[in-house]
N, CA, C and O atoms as a DFTB+ gen file, in Angstrom:
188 C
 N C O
     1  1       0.857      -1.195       0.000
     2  2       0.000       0.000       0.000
     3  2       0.897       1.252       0.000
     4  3       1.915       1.519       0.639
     5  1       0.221       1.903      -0.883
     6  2       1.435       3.149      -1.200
     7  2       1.030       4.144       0.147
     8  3      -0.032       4.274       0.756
     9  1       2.564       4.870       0.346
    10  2       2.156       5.937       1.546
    11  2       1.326       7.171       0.635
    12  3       1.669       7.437      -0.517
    13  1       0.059       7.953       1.414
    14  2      -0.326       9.044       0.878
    15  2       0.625      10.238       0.548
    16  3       1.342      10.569       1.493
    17  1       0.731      10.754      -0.290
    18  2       1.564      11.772      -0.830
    19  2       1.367      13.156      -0.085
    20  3       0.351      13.757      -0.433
    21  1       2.069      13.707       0.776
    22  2       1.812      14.902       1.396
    23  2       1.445      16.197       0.597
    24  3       0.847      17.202       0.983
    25  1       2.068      15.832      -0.846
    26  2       1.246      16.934      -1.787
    27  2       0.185      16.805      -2.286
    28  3      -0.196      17.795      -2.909
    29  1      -0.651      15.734      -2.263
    30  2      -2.150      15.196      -2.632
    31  2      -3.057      15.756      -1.805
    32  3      -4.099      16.054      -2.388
    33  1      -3.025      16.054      -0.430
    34  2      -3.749      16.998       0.578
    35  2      -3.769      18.867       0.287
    36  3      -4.707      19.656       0.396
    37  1      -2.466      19.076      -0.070
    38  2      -2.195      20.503      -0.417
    39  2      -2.765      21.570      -1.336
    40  3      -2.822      22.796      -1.244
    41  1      -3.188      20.656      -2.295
    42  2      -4.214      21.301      -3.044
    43  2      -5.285      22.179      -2.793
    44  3      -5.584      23.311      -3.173
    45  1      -5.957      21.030      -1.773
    46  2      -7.663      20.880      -1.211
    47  2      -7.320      22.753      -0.681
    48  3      -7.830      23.729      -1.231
    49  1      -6.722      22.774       0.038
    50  2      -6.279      24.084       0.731
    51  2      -6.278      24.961      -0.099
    52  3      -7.226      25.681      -0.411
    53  1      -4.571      24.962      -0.764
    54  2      -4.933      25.947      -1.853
    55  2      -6.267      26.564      -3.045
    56  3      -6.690      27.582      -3.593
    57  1      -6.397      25.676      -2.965
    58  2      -8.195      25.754      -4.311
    59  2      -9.526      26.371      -3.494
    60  3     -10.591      26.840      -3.895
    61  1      -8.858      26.108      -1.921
    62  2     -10.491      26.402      -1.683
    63  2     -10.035      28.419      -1.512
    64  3     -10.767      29.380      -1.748
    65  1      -8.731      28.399      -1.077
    66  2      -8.524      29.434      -0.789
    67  2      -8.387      30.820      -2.121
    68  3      -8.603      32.031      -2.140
    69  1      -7.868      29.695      -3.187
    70  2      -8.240      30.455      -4.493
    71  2      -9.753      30.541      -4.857
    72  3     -10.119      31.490      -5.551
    73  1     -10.619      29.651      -4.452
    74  2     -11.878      29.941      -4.599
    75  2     -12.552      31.336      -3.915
    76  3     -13.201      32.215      -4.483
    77  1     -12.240      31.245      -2.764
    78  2     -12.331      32.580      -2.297
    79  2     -11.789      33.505      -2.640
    80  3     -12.265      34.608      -2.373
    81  1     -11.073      33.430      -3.070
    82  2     -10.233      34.835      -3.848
    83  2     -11.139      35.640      -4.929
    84  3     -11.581      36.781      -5.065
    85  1     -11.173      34.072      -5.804
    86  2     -11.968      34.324      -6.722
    87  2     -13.555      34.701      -6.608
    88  3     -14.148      35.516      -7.315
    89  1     -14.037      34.004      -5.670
    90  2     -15.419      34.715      -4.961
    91  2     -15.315      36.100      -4.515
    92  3     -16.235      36.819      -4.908
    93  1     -14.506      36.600      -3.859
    94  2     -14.116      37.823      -3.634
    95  2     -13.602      39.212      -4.802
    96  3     -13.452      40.433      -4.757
    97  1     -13.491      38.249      -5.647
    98  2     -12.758      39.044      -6.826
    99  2     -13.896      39.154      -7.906
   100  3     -13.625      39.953      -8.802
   101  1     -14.991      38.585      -8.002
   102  2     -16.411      38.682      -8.090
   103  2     -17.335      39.510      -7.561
   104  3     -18.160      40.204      -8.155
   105  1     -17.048      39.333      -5.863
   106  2     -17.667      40.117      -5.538
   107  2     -17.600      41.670      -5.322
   108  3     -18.548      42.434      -5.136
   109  1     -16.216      41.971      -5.393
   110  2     -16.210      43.259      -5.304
   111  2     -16.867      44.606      -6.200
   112  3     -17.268      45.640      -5.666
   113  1     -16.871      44.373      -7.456
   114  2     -17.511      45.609      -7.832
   115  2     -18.815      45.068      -7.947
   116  3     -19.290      45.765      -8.843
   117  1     -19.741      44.222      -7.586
   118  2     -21.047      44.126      -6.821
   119  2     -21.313      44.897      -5.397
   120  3     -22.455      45.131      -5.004
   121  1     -20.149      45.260      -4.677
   122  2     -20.022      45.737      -3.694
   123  2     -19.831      47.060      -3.695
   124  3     -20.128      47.854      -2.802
   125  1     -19.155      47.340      -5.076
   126  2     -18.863      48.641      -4.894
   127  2     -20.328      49.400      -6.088
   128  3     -20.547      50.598      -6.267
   129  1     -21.000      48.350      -6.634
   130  2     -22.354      49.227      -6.843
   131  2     -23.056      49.566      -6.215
   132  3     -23.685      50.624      -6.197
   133  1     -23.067      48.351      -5.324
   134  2     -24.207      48.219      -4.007
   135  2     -24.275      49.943      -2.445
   136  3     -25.174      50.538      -1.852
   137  1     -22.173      50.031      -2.495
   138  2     -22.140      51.542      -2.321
   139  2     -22.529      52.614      -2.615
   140  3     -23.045      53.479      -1.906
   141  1     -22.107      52.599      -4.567
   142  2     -22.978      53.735      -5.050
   143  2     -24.440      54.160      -4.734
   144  3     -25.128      55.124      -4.400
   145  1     -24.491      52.547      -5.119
   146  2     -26.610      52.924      -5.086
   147  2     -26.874      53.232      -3.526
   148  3     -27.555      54.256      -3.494
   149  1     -26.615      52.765      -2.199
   150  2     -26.833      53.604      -0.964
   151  2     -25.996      55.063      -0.933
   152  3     -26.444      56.010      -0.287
   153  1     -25.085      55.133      -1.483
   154  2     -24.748      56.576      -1.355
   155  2     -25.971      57.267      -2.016
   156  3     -26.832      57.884      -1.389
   157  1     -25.938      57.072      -3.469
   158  2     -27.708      58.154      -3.803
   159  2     -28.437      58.085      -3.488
   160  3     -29.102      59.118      -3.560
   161  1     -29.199      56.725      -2.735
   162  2     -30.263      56.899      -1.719
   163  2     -30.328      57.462      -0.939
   164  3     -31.333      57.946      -0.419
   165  1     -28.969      57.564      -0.576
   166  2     -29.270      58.512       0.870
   167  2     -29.329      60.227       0.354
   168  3     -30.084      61.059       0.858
   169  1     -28.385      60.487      -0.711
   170  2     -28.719      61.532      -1.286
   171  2     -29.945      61.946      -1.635
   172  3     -30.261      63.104      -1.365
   173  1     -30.643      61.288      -2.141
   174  2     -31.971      61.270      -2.666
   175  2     -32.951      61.778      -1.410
   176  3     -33.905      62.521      -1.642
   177  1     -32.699      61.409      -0.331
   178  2     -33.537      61.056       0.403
   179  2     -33.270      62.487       1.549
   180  3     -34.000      63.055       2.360
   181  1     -32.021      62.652       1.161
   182  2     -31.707      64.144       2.063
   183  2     -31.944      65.670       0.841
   184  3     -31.808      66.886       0.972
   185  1     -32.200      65.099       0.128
   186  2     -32.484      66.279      -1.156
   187  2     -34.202      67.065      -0.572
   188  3     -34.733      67.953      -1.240
């Protein structure tokens, strides 16, 4: 029986953490519309 490869686990880590990156790197200018549009609401709303 072969020993498990300590780089066969290393991945799982890295990928999930690039997943988030990449979720994050998605989400940001959703985030930064989501700013705009409460910044003019509130403008709107103090007009």
């Amino acid at each position: 029986m072969p020993r498990p490869d300590p780089r066969k686990d290393r991945p799982a880590r890295t990928d999930r953490r690039r997943r988030m990156r990449a979720l994050a790197h998605k989400l940001r200018p959703v985030a930064t519309v989501l700013q705009i549009v409460y910044y003019a609401v509130r403008l709107v709303h103090e007009l």
